[in-house]
C-alpha positions in Angstrom: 19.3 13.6 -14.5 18.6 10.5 -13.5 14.8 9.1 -11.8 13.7 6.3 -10.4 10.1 4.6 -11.7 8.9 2.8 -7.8 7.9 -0.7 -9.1 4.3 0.6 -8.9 4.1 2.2 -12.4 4.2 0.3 -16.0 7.8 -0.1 -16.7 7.8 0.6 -20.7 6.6 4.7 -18.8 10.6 5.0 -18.5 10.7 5.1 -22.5 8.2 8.5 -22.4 11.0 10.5 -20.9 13.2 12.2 -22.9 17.0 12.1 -23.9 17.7 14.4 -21.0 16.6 12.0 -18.3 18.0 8.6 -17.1 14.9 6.5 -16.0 15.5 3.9 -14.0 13.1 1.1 -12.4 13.4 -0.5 -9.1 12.9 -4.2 -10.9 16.1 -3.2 -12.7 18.1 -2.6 -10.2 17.4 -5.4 -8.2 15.5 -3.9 -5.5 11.7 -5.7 -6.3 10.0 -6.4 -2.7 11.8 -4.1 -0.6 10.4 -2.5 2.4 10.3 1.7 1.4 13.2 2.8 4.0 15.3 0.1 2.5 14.5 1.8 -1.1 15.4 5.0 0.6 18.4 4.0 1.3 19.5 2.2 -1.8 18.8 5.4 -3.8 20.7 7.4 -1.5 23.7 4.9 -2.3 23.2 4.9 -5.7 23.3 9.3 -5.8 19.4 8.8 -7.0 17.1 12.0 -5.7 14.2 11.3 -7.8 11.4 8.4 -7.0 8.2 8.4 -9.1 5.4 6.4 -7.7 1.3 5.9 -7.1 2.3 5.6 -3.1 0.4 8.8 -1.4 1.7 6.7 1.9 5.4 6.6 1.7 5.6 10.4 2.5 3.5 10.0 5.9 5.9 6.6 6.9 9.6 7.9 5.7 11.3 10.8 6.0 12.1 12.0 2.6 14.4 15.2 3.8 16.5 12.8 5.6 17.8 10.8 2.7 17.4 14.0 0.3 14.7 12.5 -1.9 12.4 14.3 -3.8 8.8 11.9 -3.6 6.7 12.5 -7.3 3.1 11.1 -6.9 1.5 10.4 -9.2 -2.2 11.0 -8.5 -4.1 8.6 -10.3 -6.5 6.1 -9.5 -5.6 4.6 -12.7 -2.3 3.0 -12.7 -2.3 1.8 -15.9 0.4 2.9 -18.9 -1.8 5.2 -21.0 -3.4 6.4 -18.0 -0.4 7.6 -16.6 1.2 9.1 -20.2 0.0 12.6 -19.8 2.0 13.5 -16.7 5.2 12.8 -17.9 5.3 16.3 -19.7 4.5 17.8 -16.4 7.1 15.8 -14.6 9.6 17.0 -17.1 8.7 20.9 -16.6 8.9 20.2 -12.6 12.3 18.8 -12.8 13.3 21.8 -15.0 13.5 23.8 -12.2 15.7 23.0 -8.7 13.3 21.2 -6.8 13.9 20.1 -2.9 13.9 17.1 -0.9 10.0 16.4 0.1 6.8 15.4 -1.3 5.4 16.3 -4.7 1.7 15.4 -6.0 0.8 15.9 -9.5 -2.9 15.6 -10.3 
């Protein structure tokens, strides 16, 4: 399964995940800067579903059903690699199971 870190988060948290995931950043692929629609639409070209981020906003401004995303936030107010370590377990047991198109905060 493949997931997309938004360029928000550390990038070395892509190295956390394990073998059964294909984390991907959006300074790797090119797309640093872009507006969050744009994003949208990229990942929807690419056949990505899954966007990790710290942006509680994006859900309220895009429509996440319309390009089939699934939004993970990350509620933290630390954004900082070690802060951010201990939800990766809990992001791997949510995408164990068929999740939808939508919004998704972890806390």
């Amino acid at each position: 399964m493949k997931l997309l870190l938004d360029e928000n988060l550390p990038k070395k948290l892509k190295y956390r995940f394990n073998k059964n995931y294909e984390v991907l950043t959006v300074p790797e692929m090119g797309w640093s800067g872009i507006k969050n629609g744009d994003l949208l639409v990229k990942m929807q070209s690419k056949n990505l579903r899954i966007l990790l981020s710290v942006d509680k906003n994006m859900s309220h401004q895009q429509n996440l059903e319309k390009h089939n995303i699934s939004l993970i936030v990350l509620n933290s107010n630390d954004t900082r690699y070690n802060a951010l370590l201990r939800f990766v377990p809990e992001i791997e047991e949510l995408l164990s199971k068929e999740i939808e198109s939508g919004l998704i905060i972890l806390d």
